[in-house]
Each structure stands twice: as C-alpha cells, then as structure tokens.
C-alpha distance (Angstrom), angle and dihedral (degrees) to the residues before:
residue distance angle dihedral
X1 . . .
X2 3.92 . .
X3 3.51 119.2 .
X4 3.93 120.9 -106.6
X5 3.81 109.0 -95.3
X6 3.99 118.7 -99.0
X7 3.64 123.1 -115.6
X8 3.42 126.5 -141.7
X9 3.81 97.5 -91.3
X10 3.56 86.6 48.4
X11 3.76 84.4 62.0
X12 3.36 93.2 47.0
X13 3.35 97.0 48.4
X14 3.73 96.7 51.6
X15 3.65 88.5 50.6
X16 3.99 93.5 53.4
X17 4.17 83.5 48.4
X18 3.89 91.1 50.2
X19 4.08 92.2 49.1
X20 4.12 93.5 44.7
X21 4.38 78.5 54.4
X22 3.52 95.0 47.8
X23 3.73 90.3 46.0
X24 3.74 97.9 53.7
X25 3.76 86.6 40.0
X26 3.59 95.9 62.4
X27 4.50 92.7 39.1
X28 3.74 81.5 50.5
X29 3.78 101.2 51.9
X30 3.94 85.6 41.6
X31 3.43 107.1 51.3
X32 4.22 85.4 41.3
X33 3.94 91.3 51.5
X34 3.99 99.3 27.9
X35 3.75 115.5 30.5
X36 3.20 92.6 156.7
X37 4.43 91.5 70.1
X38 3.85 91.9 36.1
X39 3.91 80.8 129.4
X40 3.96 89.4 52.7
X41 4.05 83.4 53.3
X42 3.63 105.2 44.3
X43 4.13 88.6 45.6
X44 4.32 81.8 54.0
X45 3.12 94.0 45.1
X46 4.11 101.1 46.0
X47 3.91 86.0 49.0
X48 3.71 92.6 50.8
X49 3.89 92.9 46.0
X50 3.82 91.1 45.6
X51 4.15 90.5 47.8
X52 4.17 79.9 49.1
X53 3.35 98.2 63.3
X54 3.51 103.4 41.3
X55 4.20 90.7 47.7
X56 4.07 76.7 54.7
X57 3.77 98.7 42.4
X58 4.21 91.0 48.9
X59 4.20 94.5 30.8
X60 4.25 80.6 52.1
X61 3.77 86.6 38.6
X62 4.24 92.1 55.3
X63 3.69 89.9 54.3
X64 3.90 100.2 57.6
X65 3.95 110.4 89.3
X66 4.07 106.8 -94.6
X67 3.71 116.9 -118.5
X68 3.76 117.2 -124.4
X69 3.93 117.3 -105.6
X70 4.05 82.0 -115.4
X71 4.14 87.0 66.9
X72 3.67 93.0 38.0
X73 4.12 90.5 59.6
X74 3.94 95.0 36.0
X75 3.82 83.7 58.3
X76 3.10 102.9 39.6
X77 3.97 81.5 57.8
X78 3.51 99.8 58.0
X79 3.73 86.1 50.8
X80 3.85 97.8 60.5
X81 3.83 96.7 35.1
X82 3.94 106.1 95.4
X83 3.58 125.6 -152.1
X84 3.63 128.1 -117.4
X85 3.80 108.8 -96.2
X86 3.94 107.0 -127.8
X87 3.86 112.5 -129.7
C-alpha cells in the first residue's frame, strides 16, 4: 500500500522536525563532550530553535493563498473605523 502523497506543509513540517533533531543533536553531543561550554551550546542551540520556528512560521506562511491588496485595504478599514460609543 503506498503512502498518501505529502503536501507542502507536510514538507515543511518534516523539515522544521528534522532541524529541532539536529539541534538537540549537536547541544547533546556538546554538553556530553564539553561541559565546560554548555552555555556556548544552549545559546546555539536557542538561536537555532528560534531561527526554526520562524523558517516554519514564514515557509507555512508562503503556502496559505495570498489575499489581494483590495482585501488587505478593506480590512485594514474596518480596523481603523471606530464605533459609535452608546451613551
């Protein structure tokens, strides 16, 4: 039985899960080896989880359908306009 085929979040997603691996990976091996610069490895590997999740928030973000410039300002309209305050 073949599997279903991926989507392009599902790509996405598996590439976020691969990165948070090799992070952990690498802070693993360092602290084991080098105890010593465990502050060294947990800085790396906080940067590279924080650089993770944004590459997943805006590769996640590409894949949604984009709104037209029209939408954007008809929002963005609704937004500023205030309602009446009832008395």
């Amino acid at each position: 039985m073949a599997d279903a085929p991926k989507s392009d979040a599902d790509y996405v997603e598996a590439a976020y899960a691969d990165a948070i691996q090799l992070l952990y990976k690498q802070l693993f091996t360092g602290i084991d080896t080098q105890p010593a610069n465990e502050k060294e490895f947990l800085a790396h590997f906080t940067t590279g989880l924080a650089a993770a999740r944004r590459a997943k928030e805006l590769g996640l973000g590409a894949l949604k359908p984009q709104i037209s410039p029209t939408a954007i300002a008809e929002i963005t309209v609704q937004k500023t306009r205030r309602k009446p305050r009832s008395r």
